[in-house]
C-alpha positions as CSV (number, residue, x, y, z in Angstrom):
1,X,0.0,0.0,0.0
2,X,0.8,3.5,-0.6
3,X,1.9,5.8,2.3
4,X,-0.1,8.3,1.8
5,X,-2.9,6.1,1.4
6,X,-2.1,4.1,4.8
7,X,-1.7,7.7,7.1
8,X,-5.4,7.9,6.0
9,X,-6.1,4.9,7.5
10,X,-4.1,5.8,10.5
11,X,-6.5,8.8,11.1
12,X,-7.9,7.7,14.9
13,X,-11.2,7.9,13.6
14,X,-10.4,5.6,10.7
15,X,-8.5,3.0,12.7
16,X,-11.2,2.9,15.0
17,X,-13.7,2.1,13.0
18,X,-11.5,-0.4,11.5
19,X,-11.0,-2.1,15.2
20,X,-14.5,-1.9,15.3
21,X,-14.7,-3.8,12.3
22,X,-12.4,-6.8,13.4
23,X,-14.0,-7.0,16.6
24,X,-16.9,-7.5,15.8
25,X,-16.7,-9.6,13.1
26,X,-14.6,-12.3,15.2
27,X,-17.4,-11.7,18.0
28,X,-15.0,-10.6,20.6
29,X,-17.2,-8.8,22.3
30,X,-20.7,-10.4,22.6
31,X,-23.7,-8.9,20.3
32,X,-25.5,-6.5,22.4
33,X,-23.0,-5.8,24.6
34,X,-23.1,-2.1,25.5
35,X,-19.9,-0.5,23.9
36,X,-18.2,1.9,26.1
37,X,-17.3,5.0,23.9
38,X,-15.9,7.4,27.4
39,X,-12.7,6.8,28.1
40,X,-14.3,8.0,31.5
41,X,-16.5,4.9,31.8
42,X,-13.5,2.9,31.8
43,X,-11.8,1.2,35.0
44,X,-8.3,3.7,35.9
45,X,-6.0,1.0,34.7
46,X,-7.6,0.8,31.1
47,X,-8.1,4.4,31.1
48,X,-4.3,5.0,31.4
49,X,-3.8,2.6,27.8
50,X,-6.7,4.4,26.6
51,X,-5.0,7.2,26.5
52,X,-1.6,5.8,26.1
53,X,-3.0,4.2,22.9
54,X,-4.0,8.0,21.2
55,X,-0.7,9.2,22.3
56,X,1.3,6.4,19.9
57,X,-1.5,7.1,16.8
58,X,-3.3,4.5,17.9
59,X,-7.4,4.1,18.4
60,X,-9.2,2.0,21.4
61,X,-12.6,0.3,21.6
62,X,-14.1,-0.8,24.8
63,X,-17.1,-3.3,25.2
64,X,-19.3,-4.2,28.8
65,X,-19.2,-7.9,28.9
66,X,-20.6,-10.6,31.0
67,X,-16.9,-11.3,32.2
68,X,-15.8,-7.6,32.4
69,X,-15.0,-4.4,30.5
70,X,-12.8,-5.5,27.4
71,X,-10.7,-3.1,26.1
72,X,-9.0,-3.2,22.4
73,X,-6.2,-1.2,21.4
74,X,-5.2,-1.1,17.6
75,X,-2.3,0.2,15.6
76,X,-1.4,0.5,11.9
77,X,1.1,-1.5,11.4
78,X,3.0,0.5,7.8
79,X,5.1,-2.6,7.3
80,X,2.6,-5.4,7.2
81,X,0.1,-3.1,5.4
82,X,2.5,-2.6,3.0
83,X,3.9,-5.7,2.5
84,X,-0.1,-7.5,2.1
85,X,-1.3,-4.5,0.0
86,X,-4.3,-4.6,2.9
87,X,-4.4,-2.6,6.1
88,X,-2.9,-4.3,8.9
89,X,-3.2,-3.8,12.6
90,X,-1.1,-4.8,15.5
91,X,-4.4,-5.6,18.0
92,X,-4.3,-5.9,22.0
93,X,-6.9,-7.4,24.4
94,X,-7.1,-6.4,28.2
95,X,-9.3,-7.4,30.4
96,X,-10.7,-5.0,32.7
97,X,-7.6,-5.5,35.3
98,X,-5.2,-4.4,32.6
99,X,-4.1,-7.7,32.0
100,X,-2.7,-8.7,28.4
101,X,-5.1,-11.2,26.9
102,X,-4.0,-11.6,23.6
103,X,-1.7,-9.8,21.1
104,X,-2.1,-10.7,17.7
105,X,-1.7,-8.8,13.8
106,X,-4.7,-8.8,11.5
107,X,-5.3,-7.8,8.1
108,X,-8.2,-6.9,6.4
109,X,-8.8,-8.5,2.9
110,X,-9.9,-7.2,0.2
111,X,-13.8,-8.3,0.5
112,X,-14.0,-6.7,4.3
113,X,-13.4,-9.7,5.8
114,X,-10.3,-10.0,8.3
115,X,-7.5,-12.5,8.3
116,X,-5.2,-13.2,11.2
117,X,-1.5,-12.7,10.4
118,X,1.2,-15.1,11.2
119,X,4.6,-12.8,12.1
């Protein structure tokens, strides 16, 4: 992919609409579960990678589930976007203690539907 045509998609309203995308097509959170869009409505500790997420150009999505708040943090990643021709996105998973849950790459392909990355 082109740069100029990735720092579009890196616009924080772009990427998270793209996280939004991935998460809910892999059902991470579950349908109907109120999505928390205030960084305010978030426990301290995933308000601090809330905000630490903006601060490295990255977007965050937040979801009340039956187990918890779970929080998703997404960045661009220029090098596997390049390389696939797709966006790309380095994705993390906390649960509402802060906790790492999962750390994974995605790609989305060119029908909309999302791929998980091997790196």
């Amino acid at each position: 992919m082109k740069t100029a045509t990735l720092r579009k998609l890196q616009i924080p309203s772009r990427l998270a609409a793209l996280l939004e995308s991935l998460v809910t097509s892999q059902q991470w959170a579950h349908p109907g579960a109120p999505r928390l869009g205030d960084r305010a409505d978030l426990p301290s500790v995933l308000q601090r990678l809330a905000v630490n997420a903006l601060k490295t150009d990255g977007a965050w999505q937040a979801w009340s589930c039956y187990d918890g708040v779970r929080l998703f943090v997404a960045e661009m990643s220029l090098e596997l976007s390049r390389e696939r021709g797709q966006p790309a996105l380095k994705i993390r998973y906390y649960n509402d203690q802060g906790k790492l849950q999962k750390y994974s790459h995605w790609t989305q392909l060119t029908d909309g539907e999302w791929q998980q990355i091997a790196v």
